[in-house]
C-alpha positions in Angstrom: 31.3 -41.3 118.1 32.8 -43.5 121.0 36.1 -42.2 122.0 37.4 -46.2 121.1 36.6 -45.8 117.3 38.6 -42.2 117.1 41.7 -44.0 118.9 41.7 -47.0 116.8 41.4 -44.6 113.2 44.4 -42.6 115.0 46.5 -45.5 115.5 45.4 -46.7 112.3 46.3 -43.0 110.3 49.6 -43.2 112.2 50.6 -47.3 111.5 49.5 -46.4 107.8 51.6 -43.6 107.3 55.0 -44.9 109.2 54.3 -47.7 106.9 54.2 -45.5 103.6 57.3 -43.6 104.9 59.3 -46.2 105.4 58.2 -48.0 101.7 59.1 -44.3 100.3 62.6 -43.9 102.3 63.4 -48.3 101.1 62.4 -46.9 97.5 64.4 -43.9 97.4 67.5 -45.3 99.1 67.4 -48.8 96.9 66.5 -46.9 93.5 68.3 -43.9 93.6 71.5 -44.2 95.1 74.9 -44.6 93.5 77.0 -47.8 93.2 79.9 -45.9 96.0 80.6 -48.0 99.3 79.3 -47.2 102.5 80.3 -47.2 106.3 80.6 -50.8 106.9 82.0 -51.6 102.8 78.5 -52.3 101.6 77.0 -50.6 98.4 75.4 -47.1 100.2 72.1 -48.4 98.9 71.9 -51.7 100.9 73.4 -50.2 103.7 70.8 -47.4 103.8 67.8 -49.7 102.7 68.5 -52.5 104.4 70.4 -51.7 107.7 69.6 -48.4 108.8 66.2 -47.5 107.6 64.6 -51.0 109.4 66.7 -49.3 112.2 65.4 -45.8 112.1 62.2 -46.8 111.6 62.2 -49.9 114.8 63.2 -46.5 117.0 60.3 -44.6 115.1 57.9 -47.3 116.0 58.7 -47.8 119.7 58.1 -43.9 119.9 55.1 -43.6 118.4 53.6 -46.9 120.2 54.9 -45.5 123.5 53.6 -41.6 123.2 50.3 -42.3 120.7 48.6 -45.5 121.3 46.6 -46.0 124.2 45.8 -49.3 126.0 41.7 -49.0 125.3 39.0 -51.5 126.7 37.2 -53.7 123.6 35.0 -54.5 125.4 31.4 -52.2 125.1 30.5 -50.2 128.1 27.0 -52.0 128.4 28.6 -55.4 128.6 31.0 -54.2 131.9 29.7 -55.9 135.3 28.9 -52.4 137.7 31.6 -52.8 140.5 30.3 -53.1 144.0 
């Protein structure tokens, strides 16, 4: 298998899970958190939900772009002009 197709199902694997983990952590801090207040006098749920989950999970992104993707040629190695 081209080395291309097995970094494109990696990145794929990886943008599919960050993407279920982050549905999972809006789910579980929308549905089962309390009424209480928060840090900035929000309910703890929107705060958590809504403000620092999308944050968490910007900074998770920006890692995992930056340490797992790879900048990868589309084009096929037949259709690359030799150098001279």
């Amino acid at each position: 298998m081209d080395k291309r197709y097995r970094q494109a199902n990696k990145e794929a694997r990886l943008s599919l899970y960050l993407t279920l983990l982050y549905l999972i952590f809006w789910i579980a801090f929308a549905y089962l958190l309390g009424d209480q207040a928060g840090l900035l006098g929000f309910p703890a749920w929107f705060e958590l939900s809504c403000l620092f989950a999308p944050i968490g999970f910007i900074i998770a992104c920006y890692f995992i772009v930056k340490y797992q993707f790879k900048d990868i040629p589309l084009e096929s190695p037949q259709s690359i002009p030799p150098h001279e």
